[in-house]
VONU-89258 format. One record per residue (C-alpha): x, y, z; residue in one letter. Coordinates in pm, 1 decimal, always signed. Layout:
residues N
[[X, Y, Z], 'A']
...
END
This chain:
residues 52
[[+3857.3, -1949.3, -7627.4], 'X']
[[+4124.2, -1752.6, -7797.8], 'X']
[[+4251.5, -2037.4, -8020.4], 'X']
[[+3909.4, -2041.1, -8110.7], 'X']
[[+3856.0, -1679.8, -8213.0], 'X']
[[+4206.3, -1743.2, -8394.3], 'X']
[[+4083.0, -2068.2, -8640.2], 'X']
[[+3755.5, -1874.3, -8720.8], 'X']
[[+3971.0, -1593.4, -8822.5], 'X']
[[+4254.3, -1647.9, -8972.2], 'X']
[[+4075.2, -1829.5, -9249.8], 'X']
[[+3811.4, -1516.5, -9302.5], 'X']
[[+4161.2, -1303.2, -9343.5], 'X']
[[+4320.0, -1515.5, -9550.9], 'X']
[[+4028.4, -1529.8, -9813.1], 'X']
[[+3966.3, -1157.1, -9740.2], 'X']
[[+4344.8, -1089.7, -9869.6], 'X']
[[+4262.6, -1287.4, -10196.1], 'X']
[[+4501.7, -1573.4, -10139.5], 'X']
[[+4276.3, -1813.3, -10235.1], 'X']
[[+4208.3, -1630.1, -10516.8], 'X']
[[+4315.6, -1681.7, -10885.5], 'X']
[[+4596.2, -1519.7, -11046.6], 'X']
[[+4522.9, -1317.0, -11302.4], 'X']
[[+4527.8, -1350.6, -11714.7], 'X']
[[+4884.9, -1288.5, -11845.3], 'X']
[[+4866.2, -1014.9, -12139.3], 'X']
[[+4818.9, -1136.9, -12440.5], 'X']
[[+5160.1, -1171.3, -12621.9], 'X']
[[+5035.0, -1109.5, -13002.0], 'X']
[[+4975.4, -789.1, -13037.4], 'X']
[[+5218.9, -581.3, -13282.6], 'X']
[[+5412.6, -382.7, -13001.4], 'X']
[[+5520.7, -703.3, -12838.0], 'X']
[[+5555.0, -875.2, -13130.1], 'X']
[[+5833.3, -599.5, -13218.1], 'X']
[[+5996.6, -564.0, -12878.5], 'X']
[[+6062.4, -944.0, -12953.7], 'X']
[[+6210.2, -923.6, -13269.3], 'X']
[[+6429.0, -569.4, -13132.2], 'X']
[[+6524.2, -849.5, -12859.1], 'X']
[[+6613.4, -1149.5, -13036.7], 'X']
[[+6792.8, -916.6, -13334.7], 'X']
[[+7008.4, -763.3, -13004.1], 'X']
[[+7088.8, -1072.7, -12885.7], 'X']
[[+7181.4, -1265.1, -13201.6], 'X']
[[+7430.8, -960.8, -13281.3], 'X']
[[+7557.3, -998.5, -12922.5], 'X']
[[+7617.6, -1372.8, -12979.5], 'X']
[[+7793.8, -1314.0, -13373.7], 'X']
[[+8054.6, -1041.5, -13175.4], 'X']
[[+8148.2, -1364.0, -12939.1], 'X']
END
């Protein structure tokens, strides 16, 4: 009876605890801030890689 009680619940908390669940929408990447914390980024590592 308890391995029972055990396959009707386990599955209730697993959807219960969203793990069957999508992940959620990444940001979106093309807004102006990100767009220049990229370019800070890539200018930081290209001077990085000239000083090699």
């Amino acid at each position: 009876m308890r391995f029972l009680q055990l396959m009707v619940l386990l599955p209730a908390l697993w959807l219960v605890s969203g793990c069957g669940s999508q992940p959620a929408e990444p940001p979106p990447l093309d807004d102006a801030a990100t767009r220049a914390a990229i370019e800070e980024e890539d200018a930081r590592v290209e001077a990085e890689e000239s000083q090699q």
